[in-house]
C-alpha positions as CSV (number, residue, x, y, z in Angstrom):
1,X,72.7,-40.5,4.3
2,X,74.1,-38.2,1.5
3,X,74.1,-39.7,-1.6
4,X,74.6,-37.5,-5.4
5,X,72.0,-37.1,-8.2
6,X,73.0,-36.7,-11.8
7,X,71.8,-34.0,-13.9
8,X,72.1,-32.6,-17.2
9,X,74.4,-30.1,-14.9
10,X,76.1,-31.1,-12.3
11,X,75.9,-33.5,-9.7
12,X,73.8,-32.6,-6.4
13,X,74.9,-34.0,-3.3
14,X,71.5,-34.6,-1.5
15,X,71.4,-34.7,2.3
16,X,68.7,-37.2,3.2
17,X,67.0,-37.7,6.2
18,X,63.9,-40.4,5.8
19,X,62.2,-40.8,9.4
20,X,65.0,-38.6,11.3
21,X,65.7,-39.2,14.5
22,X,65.2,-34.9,15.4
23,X,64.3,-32.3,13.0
24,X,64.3,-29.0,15.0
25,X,65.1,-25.3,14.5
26,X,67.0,-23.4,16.5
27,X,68.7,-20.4,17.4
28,X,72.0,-19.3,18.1
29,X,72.7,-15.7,19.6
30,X,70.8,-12.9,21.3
31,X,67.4,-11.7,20.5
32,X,68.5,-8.9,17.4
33,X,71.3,-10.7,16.0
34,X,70.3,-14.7,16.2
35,X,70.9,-16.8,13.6
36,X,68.2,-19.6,12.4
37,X,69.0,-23.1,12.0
38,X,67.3,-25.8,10.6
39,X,69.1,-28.8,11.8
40,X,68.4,-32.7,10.7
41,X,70.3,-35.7,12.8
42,X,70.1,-39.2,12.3
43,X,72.0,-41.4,14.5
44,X,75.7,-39.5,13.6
45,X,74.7,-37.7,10.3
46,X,74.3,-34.2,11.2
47,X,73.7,-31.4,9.0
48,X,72.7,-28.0,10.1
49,X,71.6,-25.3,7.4
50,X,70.7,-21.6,8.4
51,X,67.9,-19.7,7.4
52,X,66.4,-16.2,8.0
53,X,63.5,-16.1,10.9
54,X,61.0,-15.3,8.2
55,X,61.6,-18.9,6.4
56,X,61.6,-20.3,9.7
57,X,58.3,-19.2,10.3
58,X,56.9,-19.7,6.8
59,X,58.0,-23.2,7.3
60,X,55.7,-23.8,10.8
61,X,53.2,-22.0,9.4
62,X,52.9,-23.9,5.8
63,X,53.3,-27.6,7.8
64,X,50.4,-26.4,9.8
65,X,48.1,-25.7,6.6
66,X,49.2,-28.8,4.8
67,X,48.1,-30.7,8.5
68,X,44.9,-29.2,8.8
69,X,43.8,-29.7,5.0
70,X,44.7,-33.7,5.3
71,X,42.3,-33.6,8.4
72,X,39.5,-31.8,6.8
73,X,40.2,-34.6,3.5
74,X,37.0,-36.4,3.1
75,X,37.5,-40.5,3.9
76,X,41.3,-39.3,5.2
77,X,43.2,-42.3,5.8
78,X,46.1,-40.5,7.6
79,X,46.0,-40.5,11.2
80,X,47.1,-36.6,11.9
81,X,47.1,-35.1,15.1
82,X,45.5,-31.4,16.1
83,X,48.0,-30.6,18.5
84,X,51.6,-32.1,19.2
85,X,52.1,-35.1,20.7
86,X,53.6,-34.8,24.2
87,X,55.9,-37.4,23.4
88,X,57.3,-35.7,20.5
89,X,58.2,-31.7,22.2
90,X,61.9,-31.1,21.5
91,X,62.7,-28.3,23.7
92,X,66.6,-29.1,23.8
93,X,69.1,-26.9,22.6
94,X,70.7,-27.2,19.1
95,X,73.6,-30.1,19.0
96,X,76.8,-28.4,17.7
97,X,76.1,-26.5,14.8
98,X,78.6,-26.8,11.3
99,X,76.5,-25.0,9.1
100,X,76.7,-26.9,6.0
101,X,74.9,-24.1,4.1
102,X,72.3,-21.0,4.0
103,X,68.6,-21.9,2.0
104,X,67.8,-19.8,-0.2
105,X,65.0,-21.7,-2.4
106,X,62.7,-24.5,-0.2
107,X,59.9,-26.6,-0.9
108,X,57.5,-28.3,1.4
109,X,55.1,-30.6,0.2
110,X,53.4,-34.3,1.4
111,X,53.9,-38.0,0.5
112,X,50.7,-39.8,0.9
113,X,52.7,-42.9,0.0
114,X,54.6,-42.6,3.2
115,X,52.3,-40.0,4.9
116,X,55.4,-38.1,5.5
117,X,56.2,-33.8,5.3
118,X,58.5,-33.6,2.6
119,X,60.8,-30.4,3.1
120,X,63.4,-30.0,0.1
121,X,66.0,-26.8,1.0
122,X,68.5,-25.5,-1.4
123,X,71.6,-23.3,-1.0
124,X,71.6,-19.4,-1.6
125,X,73.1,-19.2,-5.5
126,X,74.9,-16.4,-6.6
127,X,72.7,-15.8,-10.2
128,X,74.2,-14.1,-13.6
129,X,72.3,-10.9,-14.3
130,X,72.7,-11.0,-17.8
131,X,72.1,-14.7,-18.3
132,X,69.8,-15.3,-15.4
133,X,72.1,-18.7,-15.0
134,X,73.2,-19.8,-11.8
135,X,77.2,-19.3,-11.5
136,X,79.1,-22.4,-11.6
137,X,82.7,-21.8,-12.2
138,X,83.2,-22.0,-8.2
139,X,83.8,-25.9,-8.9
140,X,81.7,-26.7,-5.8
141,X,79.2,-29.8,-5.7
142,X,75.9,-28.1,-5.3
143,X,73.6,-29.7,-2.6
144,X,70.5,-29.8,-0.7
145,X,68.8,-30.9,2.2
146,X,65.8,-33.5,1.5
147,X,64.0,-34.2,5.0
148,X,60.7,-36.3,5.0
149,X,58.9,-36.6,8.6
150,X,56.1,-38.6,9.8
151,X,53.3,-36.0,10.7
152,X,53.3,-36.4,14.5
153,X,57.2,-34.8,14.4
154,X,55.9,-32.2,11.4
155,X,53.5,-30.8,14.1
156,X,55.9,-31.6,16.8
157,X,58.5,-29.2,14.3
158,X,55.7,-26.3,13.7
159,X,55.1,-25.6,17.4
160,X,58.5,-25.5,18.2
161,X,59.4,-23.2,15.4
162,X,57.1,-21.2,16.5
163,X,58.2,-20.6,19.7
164,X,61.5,-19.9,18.6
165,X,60.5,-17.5,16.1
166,X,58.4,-15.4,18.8
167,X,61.2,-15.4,21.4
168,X,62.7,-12.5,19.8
169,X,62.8,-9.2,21.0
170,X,59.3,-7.7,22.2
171,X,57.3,-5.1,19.6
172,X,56.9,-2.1,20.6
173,X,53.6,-1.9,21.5
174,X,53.3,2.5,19.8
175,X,55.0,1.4,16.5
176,X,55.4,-2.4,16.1
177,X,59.1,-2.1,15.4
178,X,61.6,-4.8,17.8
179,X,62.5,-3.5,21.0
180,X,66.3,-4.0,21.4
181,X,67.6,-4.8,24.9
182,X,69.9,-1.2,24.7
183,X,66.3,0.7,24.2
184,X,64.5,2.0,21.5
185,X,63.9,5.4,19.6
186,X,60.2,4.7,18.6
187,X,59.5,7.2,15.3
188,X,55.8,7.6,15.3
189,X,54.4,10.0,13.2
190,X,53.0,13.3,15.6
191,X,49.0,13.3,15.6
């Protein structure tokens, strides 16, 4: 559901997703020149966003640290699982992809009121040097992605993001540098 918060600014038009039916990222491309996607769907709203592979794996890693610091709580009343629950592995490919836009700032945080992974994503802005003030004479509604998941599909979200993020191109195991599929011109310093 998108719906638009008022500001002293400018309206936002939020994209929502409470409980979504699949929250996944993805990849489209070849190993060197993929592009990230985090992509939301519930029932027919879609909305894909892309991101750079470093967010993506930020993302998996933070959702795993916030996860493992609920279990370690003291009297925890969450139920939160080590691993990911069979039921919940997504390995499908992304559903067609409209990128709606690319996230610059995000947020992660928790809901204990819901027991829910609260990610918030925002759009790449074009910033005034001189004022340090977002641009706004493009006349576009700003917006933002607002996804809240139950922890069995946050963990369910980390694994896969990982996988995807490590099924780029191999390191080279001299210099640490990706291997592209055309070769590689490895620049070690001589000994």
């Amino acid at each position: 559901m998108s719906h638009v918060c008022q500001n002293t600014r400018m309206p936002t038009r939020v994209h929502e997703f409470v409980w979504p039916d699949r929250a996944v990222i993805g990849t489209i491309g070849v190993p060197g020149a993929r592009t990230f996607y985090l992509q939301v769907r519930t029932g027919k709203q879609l909305v894909s966003i892309a991101l750079e592979k470093q967010q993506s794996a930020q993302l998996a890693e933070k959702i795993d640290e916030i996860l493992d610091e609920l279990i370690t709580l003291e009297g925890n009343p969450f139920s939160i699982p080590t691993g990911t629950p069979i039921e919940l592995v997504d390995n499908d490919q992304l559903d067609a992809v409209d990128e709606q836009f690319r996230a610059g700032a995000m947020t992660l945080g928790w809901d204990p009121t819901t027991a829910q992974v609260v990610i918030e994503a925002y759009p790449v802005t074009e910033v005034d040097a001189e004022e340090d003030q977002p641009l706004e004479d493009s006349g576009e509604v700003p917006e933002m992605l607002l996804v809240r998941m139950p922890v069995g599909s946050a963990r369910a979200f980390a694994k896969r993001t990982r996988e995807v993020v490590g099924a780029g191109r191999p390191a080279c195991p001299l210099c640490g540098y990706p291997v592209d599929p055309d070769g590689h011109a490895c620049t070690l310093p001589e000994a």
